[in-house]
Structure formats: C-alpha cells, structure tokens
Backbone as CSV, one residue per row, in Angstrom:
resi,resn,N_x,N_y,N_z,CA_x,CA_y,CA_z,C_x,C_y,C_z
1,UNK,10.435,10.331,5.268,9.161,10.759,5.805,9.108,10.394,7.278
2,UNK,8.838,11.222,7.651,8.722,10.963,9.411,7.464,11.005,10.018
3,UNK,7.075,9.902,10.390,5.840,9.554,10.872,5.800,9.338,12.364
4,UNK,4.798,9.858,13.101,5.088,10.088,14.871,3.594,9.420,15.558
5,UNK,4.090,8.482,16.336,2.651,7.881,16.770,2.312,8.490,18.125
6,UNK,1.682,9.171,18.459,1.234,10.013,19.483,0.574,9.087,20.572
7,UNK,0.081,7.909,19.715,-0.661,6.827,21.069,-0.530,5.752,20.322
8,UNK,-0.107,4.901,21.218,-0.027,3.441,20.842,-1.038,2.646,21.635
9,UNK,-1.886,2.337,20.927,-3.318,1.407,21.241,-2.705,0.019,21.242
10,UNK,-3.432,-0.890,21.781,-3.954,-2.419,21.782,-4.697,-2.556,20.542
11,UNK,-5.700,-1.720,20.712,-7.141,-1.909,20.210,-6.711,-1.216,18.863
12,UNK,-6.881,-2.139,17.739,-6.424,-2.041,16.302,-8.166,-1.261,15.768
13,UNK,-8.708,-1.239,16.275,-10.153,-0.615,15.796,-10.248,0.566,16.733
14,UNK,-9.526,1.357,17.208,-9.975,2.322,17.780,-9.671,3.195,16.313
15,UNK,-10.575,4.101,16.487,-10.903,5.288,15.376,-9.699,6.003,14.744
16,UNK,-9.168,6.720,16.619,-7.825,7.342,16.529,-6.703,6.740,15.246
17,UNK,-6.885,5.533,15.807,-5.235,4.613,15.079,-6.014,3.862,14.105
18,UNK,-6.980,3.770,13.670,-7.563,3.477,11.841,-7.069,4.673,11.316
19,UNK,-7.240,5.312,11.727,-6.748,6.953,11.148,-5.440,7.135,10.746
20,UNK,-4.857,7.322,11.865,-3.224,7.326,12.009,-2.837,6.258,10.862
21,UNK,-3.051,5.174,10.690,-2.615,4.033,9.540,-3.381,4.207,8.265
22,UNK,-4.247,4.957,7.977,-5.233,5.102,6.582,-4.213,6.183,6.210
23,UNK,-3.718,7.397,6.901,-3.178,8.460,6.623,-1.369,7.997,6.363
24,UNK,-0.910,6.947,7.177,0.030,6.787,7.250,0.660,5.750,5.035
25,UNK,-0.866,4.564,5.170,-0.855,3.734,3.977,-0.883,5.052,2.554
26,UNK,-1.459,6.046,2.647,-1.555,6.956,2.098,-0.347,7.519,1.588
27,UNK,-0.129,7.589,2.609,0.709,8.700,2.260,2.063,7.861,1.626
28,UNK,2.424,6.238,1.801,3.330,5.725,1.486,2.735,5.430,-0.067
29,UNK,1.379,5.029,-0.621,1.522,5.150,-1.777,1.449,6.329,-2.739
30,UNK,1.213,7.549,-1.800,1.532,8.407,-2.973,3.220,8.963,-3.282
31,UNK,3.621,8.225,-2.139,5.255,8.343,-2.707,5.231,7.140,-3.527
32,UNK,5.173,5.984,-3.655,5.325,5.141,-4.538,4.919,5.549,-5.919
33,UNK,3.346,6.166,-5.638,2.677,6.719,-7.064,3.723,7.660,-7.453
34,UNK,4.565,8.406,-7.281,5.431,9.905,-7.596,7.125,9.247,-8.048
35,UNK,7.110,7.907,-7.702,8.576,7.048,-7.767,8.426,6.746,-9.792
36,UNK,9.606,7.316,-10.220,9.200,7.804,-11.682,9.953,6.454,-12.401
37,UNK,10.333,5.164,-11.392,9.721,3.713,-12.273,9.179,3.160,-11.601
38,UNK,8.420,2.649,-10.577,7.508,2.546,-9.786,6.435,2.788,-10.350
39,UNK,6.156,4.284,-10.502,4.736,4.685,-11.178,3.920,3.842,-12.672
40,UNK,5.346,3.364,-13.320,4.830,2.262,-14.255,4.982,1.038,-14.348
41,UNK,4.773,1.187,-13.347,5.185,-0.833,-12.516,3.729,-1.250,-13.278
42,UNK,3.738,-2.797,-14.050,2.344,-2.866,-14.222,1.644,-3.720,-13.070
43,UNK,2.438,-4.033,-11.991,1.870,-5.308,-10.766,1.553,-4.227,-10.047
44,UNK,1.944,-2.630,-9.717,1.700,-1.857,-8.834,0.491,-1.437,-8.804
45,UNK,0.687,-0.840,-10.393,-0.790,-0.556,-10.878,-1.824,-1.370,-10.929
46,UNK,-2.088,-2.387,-11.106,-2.981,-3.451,-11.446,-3.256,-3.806,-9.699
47,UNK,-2.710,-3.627,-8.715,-2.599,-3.190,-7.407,-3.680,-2.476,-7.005
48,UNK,-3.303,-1.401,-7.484,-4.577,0.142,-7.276,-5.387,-0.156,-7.888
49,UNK,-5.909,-0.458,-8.932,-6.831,-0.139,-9.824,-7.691,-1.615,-9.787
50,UNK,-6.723,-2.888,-10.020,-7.841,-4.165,-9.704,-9.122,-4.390,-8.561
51,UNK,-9.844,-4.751,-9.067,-11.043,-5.186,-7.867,-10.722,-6.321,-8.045
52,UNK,-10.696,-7.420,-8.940,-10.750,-9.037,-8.253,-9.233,-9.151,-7.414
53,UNK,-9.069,-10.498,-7.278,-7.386,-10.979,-6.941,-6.396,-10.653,-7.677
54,UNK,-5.676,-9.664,-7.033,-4.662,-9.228,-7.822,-3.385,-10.162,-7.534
55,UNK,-3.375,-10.712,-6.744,-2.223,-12.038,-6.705,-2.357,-13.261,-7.734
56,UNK,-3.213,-13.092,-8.170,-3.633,-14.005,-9.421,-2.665,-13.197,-10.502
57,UNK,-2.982,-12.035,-10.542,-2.350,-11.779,-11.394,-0.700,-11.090,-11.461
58,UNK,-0.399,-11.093,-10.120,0.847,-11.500,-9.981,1.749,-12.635,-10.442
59,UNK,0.853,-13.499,-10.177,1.744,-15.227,-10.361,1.642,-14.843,-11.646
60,UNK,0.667,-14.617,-12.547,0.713,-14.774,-13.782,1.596,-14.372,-14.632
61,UNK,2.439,-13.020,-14.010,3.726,-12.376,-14.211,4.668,-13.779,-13.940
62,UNK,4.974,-14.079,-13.673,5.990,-14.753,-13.065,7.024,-14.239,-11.985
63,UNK,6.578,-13.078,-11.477,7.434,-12.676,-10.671,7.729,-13.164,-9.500
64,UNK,7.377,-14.217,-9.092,7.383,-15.185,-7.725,8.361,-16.049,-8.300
65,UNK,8.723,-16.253,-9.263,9.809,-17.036,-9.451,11.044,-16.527,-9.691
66,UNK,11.391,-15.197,-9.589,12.430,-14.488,-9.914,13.757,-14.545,-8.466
C-alpha cells in the first residue's frame, strides 16, 4: 500500500494531517481485518470491539510472555 504525505506538519492537530492518519490507521486495519488469520486473532478482535482496557486483557492471554 502506498501512502504519500503531501505536507508534513509540526502541528499534530492540524485538521489536514488528523485526516491523513485517521485515513491512513484505516485503512491499515482493514487490511488486517481482510488477513484470513489475523481476522480471527482473538487479542485483535477484542482490540476493535473492547471499550474497557484491552491490555488487561492481553496479559491475561499470556502473550507477553511468549
């Protein structure tokens, strides 16, 4: 995927480049979402879909110790 930054800001709150990076985070998880073992990752999912701390429920995997 080829991604092209047309302006490179300082200013991490200018509109332009919230944009450019909302479109950019996007677009990297819907390739992740389309990655056909990825897509049933259960830390990925629980990722997207959790509202509390999802690093809680990372550790709880044990996958920090791997």
């Amino acid at each position: 995927a080829e991604f092209v930054w047309h302006k490179l800001s300082a200013d991490n709150m200018d509109p332009d480049f919230v944009e450019r990076r909302r479109i950019g985070l996007e677009n990297f998880l819907l390739r992740l979402a389309s990655h056909p073992i990825l897509c049933r990752d259960k830390i990925f999912y629980l990722f997207l879909t959790q509202e509390g701390n999802w690093k809680e429920t990372v550790n709880e995997t044990g996958f920090q110790l791997k």
